[in-house]
C-alpha positions as CSV (number, residue, x, y, z in Angstrom):
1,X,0.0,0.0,0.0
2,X,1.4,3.5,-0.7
3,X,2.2,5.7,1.9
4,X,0.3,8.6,3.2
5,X,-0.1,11.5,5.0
6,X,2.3,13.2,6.7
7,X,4.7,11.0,8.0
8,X,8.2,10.7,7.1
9,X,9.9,7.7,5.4
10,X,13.6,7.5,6.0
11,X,15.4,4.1,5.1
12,X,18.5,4.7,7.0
13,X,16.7,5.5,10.3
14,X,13.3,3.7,10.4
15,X,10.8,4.8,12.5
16,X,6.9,3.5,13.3
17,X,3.7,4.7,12.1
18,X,0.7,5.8,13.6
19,X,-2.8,7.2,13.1
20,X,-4.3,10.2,15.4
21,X,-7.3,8.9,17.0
22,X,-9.0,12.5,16.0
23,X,-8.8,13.2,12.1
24,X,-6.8,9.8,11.0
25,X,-4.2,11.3,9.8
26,X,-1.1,8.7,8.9
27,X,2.1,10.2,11.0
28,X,5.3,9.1,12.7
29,X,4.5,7.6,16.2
30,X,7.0,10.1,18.0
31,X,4.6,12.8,16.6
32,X,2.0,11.8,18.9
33,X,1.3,13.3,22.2
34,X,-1.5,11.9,24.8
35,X,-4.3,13.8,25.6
36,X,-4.9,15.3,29.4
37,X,-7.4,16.9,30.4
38,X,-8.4,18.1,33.4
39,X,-10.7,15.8,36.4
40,X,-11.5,16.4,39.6
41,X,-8.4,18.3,41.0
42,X,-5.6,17.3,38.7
43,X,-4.9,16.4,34.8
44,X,-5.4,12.9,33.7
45,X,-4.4,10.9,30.8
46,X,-7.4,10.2,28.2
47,X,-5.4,7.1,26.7
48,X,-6.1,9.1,23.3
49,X,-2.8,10.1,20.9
50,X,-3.1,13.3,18.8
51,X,-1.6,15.0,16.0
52,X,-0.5,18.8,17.2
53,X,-3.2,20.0,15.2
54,X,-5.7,18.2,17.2
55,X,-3.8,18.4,20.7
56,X,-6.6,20.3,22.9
57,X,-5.0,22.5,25.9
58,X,-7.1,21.5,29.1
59,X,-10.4,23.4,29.9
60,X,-10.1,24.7,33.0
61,X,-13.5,24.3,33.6
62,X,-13.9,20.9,34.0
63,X,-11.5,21.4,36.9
64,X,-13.3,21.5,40.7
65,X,-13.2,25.2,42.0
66,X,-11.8,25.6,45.5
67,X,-13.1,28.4,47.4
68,X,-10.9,30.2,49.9
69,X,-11.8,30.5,53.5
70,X,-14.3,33.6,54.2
71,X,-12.3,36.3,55.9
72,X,-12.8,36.3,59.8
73,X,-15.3,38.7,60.7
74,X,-14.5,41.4,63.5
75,X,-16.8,42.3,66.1
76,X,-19.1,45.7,65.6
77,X,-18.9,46.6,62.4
78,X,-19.0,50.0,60.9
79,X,-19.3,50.4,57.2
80,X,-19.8,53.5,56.2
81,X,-23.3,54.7,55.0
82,X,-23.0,55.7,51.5
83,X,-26.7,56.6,51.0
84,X,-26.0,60.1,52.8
85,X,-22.5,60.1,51.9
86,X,-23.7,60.1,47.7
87,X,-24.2,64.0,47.1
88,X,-26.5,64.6,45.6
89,X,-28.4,61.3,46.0
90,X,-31.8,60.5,44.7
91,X,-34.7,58.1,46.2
92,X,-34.8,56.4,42.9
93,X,-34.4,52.5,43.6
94,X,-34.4,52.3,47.4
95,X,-35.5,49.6,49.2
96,X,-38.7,50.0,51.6
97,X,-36.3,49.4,54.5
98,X,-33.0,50.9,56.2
99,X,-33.6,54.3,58.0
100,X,-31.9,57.0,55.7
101,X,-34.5,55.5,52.5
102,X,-37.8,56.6,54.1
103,X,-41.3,56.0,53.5
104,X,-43.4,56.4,50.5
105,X,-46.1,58.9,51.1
106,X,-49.0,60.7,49.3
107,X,-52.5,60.2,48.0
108,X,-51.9,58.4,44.4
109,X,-52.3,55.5,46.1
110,X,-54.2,54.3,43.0
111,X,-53.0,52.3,39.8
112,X,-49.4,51.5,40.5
113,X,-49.6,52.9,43.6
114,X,-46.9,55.0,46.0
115,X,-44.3,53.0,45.3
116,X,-44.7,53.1,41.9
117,X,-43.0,56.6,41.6
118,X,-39.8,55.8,43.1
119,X,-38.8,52.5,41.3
120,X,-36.5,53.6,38.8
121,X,-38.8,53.4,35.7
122,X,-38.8,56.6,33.9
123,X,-41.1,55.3,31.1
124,X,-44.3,53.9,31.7
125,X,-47.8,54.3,31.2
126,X,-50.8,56.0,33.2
127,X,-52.2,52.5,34.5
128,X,-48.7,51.6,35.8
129,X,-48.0,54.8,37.6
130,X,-49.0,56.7,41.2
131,X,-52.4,57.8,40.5
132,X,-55.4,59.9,42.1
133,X,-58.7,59.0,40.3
134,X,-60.2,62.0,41.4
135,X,-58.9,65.2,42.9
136,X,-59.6,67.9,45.0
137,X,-58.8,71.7,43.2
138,X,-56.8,72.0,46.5
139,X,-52.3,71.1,47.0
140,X,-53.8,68.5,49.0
141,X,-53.0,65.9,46.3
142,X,-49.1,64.8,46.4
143,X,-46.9,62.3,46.6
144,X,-43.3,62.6,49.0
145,X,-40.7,61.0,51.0
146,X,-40.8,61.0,54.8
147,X,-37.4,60.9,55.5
148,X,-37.5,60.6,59.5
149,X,-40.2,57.5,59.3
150,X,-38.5,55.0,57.7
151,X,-40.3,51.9,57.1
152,X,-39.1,48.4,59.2
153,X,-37.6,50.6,61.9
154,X,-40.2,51.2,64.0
155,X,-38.6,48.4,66.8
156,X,-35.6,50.7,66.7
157,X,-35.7,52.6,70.5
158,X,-35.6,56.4,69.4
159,X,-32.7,56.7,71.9
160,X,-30.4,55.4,68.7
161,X,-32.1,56.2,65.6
162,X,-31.5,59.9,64.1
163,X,-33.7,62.6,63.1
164,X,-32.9,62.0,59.4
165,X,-33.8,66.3,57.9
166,X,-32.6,67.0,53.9
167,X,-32.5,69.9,51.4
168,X,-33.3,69.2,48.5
169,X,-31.6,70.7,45.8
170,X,-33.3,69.9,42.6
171,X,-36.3,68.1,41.8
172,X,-38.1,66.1,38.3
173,X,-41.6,65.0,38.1
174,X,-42.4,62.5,34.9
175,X,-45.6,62.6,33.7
176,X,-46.9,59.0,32.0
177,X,-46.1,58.0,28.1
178,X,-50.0,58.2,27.6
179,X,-51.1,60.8,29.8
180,X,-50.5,64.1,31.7
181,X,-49.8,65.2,34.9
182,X,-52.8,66.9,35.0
183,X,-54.5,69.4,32.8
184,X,-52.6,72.6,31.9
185,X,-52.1,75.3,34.0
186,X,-52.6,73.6,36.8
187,X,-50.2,74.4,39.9
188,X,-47.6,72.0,41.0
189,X,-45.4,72.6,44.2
190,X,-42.5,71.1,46.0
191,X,-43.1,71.7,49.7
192,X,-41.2,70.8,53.3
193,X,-42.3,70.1,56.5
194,X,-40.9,69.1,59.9
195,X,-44.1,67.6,61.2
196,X,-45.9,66.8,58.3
197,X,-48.7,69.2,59.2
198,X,-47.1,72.4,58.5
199,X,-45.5,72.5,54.8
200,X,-43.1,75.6,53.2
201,X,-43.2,75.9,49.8
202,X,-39.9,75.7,47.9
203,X,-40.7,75.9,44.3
204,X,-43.9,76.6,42.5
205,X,-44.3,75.8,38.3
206,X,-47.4,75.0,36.3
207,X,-48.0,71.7,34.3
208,X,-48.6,71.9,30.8
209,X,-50.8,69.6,30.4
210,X,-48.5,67.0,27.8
211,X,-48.5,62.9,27.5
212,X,-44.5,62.2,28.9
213,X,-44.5,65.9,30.3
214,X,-41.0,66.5,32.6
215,X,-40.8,68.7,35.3
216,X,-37.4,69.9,36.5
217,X,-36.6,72.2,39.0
218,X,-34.5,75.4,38.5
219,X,-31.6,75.1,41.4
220,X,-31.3,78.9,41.2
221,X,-35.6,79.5,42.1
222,X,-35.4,76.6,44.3
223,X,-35.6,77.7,48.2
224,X,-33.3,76.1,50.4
225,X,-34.0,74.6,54.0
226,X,-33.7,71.2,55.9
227,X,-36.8,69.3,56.0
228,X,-38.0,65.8,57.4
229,X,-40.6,65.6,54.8
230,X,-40.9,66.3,51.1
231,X,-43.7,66.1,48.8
232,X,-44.8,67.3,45.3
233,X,-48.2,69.0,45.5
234,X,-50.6,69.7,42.6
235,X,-54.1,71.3,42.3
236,X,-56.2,69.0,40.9
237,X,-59.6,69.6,38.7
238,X,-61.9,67.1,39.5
239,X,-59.8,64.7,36.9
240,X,-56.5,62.3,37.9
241,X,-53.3,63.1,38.7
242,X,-51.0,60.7,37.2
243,X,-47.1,60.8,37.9
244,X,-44.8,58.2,36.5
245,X,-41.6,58.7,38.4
246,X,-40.5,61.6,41.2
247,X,-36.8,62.2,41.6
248,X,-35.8,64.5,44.7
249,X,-32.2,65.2,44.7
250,X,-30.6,65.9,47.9
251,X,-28.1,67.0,50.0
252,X,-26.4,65.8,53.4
253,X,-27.0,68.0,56.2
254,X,-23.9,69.6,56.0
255,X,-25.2,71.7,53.2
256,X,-22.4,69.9,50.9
């Protein structure tokens, strides 16, 4: 049979044949490596001989993962809080727990609900935003933070928990992709209070009345002042009150 492949035929120095055991290919034995691959935790021998061509490096997947040792914890910890180290930071994603997040307040309590306004989604439409069906031509319709009454810390004795006060610096109010705020014209406020009964205004604007309407605060017209409580007040019509997202971005209390 004639020879093939690539092996090399040398009468003076004669030297075996062999096949690799992935593509066939007819070459000199010595040109033959074993296959390892990786088990368990070492390399093993497959018992298969390869051309180079076909000589696989060994996944290190296969091989077992050894985790370290978790590092020895220490005794009263104190990480630091970066919620009111961020400046300026925004409500936008918080968890309903941990006492610098505070509680979701307001009267669009329908549709999506209070929480609805704070969970990140900039975009989205009248049926899944904070709503008030119908409302009173009054600023008694809004929708806030409580800063100082957290949610899940009311176990907490008062002698260690902190009165948690802001000033808010700027402010956006997102109207839904399918509907307005309200109708046009109508007033919209950001207000503080200290007891939730008494509120300051800090910046008054009018809607326009637009599907996707935004509302941003002008830093410059914006009053300052450190509040426990901050809410977004609009005079209704009789009609709903729809608003899709609320940023309130803030300060620490050292004014920074």
């Amino acid at each position: 049979m004639a020879q093939h492949g690539r092996a090399i035929i040398e009468a003076w120095n004669a030297r075996a044949l062999g096949v690799c055991q992935r593509c066939g290919s007819l070459l000199n034995h010595d040109q033959l490596h074993w296959q390892w691959e990786y088990s368990g935790m070492k390399v093993i021998n497959l018992r298969v001989l390869t051309c180079e061509t076909c000589q696989d490096t060994p996944q290190r997947q296969l091989a077992t993962i050894i985790l370290p040792p978790d590092p020895t914890p220490i005794e009263f910890a104190v990480p630091e809080d970066y919620v009111r180290a961020d400046n300026p930071l925004s409500p936008i994603g918080f968890a309903l727990s941990g006492q610098t997040f505070g509680a979701n307040t307001g009267t669009l309590v329908k549709l999506g609900g209070l929480d609805a306004a704070f969970d990140g989604n900039t975009a989205k439409s009248a049926a899944r935003s904070a709503a008030i069906l119908t409302s009173v031509s009054s600023l008694q319709n809004f929708i806030g933070k409580a800063w100082n009454n957290p949610i899940a810390t009311s176990h907490i004795p008062s002698s260690i928990t902190n009165t948690i006060s802001y000033n808010v610096r700027s402010f956006s109010v997102y109207a839904p992709t399918d509907a307005p705020i309200t109708t046009a014209a109508a007033a919209l406020q950001l207000q503080g209070s200290s007891d939730g009964v008494t509120w300051v205004t800090l910046y008054s604007t009018t809607v326009k009345g637009t599907n996707g309407e935004i509302i941003t605060s002008l830093s410059s017209n914006l009053s300052a002042g450190q509040f426990q409580q901050h809410r977004i007040a609009v005079a209704g019509s009789g009609g709903p009150i729809y608003v899709a997202q609320l940023q309130l971005s803030v300060a620490d209390n050292r004014g920074e």
